[in-house]
N, C-alpha and C positions, 0 to 999 in steps of 0.2 A: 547476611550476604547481600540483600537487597539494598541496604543503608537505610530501612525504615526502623527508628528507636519505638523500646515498648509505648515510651509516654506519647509519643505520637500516634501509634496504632489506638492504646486509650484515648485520643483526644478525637480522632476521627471515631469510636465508636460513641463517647460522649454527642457527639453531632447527632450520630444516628439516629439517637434513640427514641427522638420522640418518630420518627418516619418509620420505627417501627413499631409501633402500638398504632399508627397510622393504618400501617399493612396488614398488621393484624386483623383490625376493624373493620377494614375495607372488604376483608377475604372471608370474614367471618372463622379463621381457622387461628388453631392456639398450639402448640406443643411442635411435637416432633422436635426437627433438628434446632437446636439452640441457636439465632439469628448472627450473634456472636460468631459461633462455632461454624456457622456457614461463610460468616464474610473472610477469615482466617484460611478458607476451606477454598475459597476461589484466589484467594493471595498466592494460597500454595499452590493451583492448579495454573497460574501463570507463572509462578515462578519457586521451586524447579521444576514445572511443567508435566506430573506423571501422567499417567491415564487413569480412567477415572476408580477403572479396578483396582488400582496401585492406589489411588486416591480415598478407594472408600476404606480399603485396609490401613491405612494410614491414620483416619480420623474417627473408624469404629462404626462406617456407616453403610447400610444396604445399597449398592449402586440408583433403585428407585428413590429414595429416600435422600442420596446424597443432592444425584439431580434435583430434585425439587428444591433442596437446601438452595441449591448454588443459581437457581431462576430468582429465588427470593430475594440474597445475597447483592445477584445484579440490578437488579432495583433500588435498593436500599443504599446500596455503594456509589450508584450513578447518582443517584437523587441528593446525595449528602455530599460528595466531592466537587458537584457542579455547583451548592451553593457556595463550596467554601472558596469557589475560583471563577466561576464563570456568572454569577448573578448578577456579581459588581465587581466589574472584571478591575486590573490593577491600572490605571492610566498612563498614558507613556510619560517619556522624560525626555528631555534635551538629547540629541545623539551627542556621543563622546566622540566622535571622529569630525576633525576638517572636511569642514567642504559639504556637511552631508547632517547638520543639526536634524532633519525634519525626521526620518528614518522611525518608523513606528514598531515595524511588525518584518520578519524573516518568513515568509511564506517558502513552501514547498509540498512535494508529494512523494510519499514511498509505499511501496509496494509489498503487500505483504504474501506469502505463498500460499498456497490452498491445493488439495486433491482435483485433478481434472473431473469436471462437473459432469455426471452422467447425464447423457443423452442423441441430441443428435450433434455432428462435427462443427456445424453451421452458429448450435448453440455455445458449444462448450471455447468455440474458436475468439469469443464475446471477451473471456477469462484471458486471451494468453495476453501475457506480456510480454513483446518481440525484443524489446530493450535485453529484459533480466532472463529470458528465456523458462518462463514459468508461469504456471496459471497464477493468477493473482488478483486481488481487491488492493487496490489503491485509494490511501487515504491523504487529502492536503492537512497538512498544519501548520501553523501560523505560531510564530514565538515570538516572545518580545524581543527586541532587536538588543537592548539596554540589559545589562546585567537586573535581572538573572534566568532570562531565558527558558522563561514559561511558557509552557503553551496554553494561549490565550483564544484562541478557534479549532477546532477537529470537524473535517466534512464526513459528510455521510460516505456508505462505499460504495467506489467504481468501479465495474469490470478492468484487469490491467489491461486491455486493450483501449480505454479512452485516454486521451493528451491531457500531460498538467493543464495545460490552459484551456481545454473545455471545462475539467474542474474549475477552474479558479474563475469561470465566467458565473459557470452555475451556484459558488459559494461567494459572490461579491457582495451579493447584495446584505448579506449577515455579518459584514464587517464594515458597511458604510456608514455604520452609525459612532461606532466605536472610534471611530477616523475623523472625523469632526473634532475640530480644539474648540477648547474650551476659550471664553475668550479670558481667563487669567491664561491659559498654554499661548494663544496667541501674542499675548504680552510680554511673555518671559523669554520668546527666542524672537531678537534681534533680526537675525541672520535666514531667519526663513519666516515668510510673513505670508505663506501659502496657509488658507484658512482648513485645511485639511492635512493628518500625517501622512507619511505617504510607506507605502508597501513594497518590499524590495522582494524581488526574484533573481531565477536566472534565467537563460537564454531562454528557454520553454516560456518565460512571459512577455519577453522581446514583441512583439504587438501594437498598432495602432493604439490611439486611447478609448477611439469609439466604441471598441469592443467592451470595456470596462468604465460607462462615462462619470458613474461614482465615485468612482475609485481615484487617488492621485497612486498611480503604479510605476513603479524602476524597475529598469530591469539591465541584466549584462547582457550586451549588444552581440547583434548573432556574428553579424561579422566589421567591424571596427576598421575605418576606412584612414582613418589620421592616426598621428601618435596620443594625442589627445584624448580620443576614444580609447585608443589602448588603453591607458593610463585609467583611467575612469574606472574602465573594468577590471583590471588590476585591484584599485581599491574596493571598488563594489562586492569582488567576490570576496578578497577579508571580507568586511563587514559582515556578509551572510555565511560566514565559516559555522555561527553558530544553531544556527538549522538544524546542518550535518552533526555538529554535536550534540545535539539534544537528539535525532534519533541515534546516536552510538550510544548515548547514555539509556536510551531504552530497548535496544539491542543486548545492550549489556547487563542491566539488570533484570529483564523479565525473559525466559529462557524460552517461552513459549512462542515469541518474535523469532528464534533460530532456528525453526523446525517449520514444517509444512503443518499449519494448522489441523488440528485434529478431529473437530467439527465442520456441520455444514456451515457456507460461509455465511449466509446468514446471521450466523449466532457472533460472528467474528466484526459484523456491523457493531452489533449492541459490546464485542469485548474491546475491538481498537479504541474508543473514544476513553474507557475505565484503564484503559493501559496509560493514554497520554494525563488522564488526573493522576492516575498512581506515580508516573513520573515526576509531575510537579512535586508529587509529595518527596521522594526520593532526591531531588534538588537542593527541597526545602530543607529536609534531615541533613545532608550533607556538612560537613565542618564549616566550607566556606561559603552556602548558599551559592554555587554556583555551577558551571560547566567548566572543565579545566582542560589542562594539555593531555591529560589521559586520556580523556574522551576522542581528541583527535588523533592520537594514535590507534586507539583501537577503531576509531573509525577507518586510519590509514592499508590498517589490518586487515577489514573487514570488507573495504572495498578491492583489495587484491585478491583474498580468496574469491569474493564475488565475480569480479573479472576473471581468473583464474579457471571457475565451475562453468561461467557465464562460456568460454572459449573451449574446455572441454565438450560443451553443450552443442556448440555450431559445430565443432571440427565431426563428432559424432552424425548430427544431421545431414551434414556434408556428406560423410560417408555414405550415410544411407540413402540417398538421396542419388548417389554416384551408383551405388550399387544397383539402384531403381531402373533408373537410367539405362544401365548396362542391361539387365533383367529383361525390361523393356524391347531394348534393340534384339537381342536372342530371341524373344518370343515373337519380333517381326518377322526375323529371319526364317525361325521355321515355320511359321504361317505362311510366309512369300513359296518355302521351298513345297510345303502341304498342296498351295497352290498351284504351284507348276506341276509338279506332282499330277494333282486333278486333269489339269489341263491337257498334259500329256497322256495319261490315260482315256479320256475322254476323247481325242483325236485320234490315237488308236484302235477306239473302240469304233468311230465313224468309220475310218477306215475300212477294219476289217467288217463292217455294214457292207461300204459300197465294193465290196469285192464279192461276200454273198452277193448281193442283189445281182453283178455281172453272171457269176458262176449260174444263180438262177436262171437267168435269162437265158443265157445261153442255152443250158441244158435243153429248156423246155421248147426253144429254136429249132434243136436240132430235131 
């Protein structure tokens, strides 16, 4: 269901294996869950996603036992996937579109959901995502522009309250090297003789260059004042269609992406970066090595429910917000009326003071 073939699953655990006799040694610990048994064990726990209780009956294993499996697992899997893609990463290639040869990398950022964070409001307010309307860890990823749409960078996590482009400020610097041509790349494109590839976004990295001076960055213009600029943007955003595709392609195969994660996010640091190598892999397995039209429908899909939950979400807030409001004004009202209330009483009671005090007087006059 994931599109991962067995001989591939053997070919990544043939990787593994010396980085587990690694782990072994390191830990000084031997047995228990079979390392194997545990990488298989966190495949399944992203995708189809059970809990872990579901998860330990699943593979025969005491929930202490299985956890420990599955810390070991994520070490071994990250450690083995980053050699087989990010040590020496793939170099770019020519863009296939006019106008736009230089084109290295599709950067962006998505938001993944998470439990609102216990504590105080001030902190947990860090988490919301006002866009998607959910707490969230936002991570940027960066794919190759050029068939086939690897992801070639994963940032660490952000509260979904920080802006793509504070990310992308703070992960520039780990793609400035990568972005440099070679000077055979320099020789082979004619048409762009810019000594660096360059980084396409969207509106969210519309920006000065200052902010970014490593970096050669494009981006679709926030707001496009000639036809010209229209036009550009037009093209620009094709080109970066593929981005969106490649998180629909990991939407769609890891099940654990469509639920409100089920750990602290923390842990969701160390699982997004092993979701986007697992994708590469599912890419790679694919018939055509690549990202297709299906992915863009299901992305089409995926951003309508999203919109869809996202506007159930406000009109709800709305509500409540309206009924606060309301709540609000009645509890002024009858504070205001408590107070006249008082007030009135209180005059009353002077009152009927200075008419004793007359009545006194008088009396003791006569």
């Amino acid at each position: 269901t994931i599109g991962m073939k067995e001989d591939l699953a053997l070919d990544i655990w043939t990787d593994a294996s010396p980085h587990v006799a690694e782990l072994e040694a390191s830990t000084g610990r031997k047995g228990g869950m079979h390392l194997l048994d545990a990488i298989l064990a966190l495949i399944l726990l992203f995708h189809p996603a059970p809990s872990l209780d579901e998860l330990g009956t699943r593979v025969g294993r005491k929930k202490t036992a299985l956890a420990t499996g599955l810390e070991k697992a994520r070490l071994i899997l990250r450690r083995t996937l980053e050699i087989r893609w990010w040590t020496q990463r793939r170099r770019p290639e020519e863009g296939e579109w006019d106008g736009y040869p230089g084109i290295a990398l599709l950067v962006d950022s998505t938001s993944f959901q998470v439990y609102r964070p216990v504590g105080k409001f001030q902190e947990a307010k860090q988490m919301w995502d006002g866009k998607n309307c959910i707490y969230a860890r936002k991570f940027q990823v960066a794919v190759q522009a050029n068939k086939h749409h690897y992801a070639m960078f994963v940032s660490q996590g952000y509260n979904g309250s920080v802006h793509d482009f504070t990310i992308f400020k703070d992960e520039a610097a780990s793609m400035e090297d990568y972005l440099q041509k070679s000077n055979t790349e320099r020789r082979s494109i004619e048409e762009d003789d810019s000594p660096q590839w360059a980084i396409l976004g969207d509106k969210a990295y519309d920006a000065a260059d200052h902010f970014t001076p490593g970096i050669r960055r494009m981006a679709i213009k926030k707001a496009p004042a000639t036809r010209e600029a229209k036009d550009q943007n037009s093209e620009l955003a094709t080109i970066r269609v593929p981005i969106e595709q490649y998180f629909s392609r990991m939407w769609k195969s890891w099940a654990i992406c469509r639920q409100t994660y089920p750990f602290h996010f923390t842990k969701l640091d160390e699982d997004f970066p092993l979701l986007a190598l697992l994708t590469n892999e599912v890419i790679q397995a694919s018939e055509d090595d690549t990202l297709d039209e299906t992915d863009a429908k299901y992305l089409a899909a995926h951003i309508q429910e999203r919109k869809r939950y996202t506007q159930e979400r406000k009109e709800k807030h709305a509500a409540a917000q309206e009924i606060s409001k309301k709540e609000k004004e009645l509890l002024k009202g009858v504070m205001t009326a408590q107070i006249c209330a008082t007030n009135i009483n209180s005059s009353l009671l002077i009152t009927s003071f200075h008419a004793y005090r007359i009545c006194f007087c008088f009396s003791h006059s006569s």
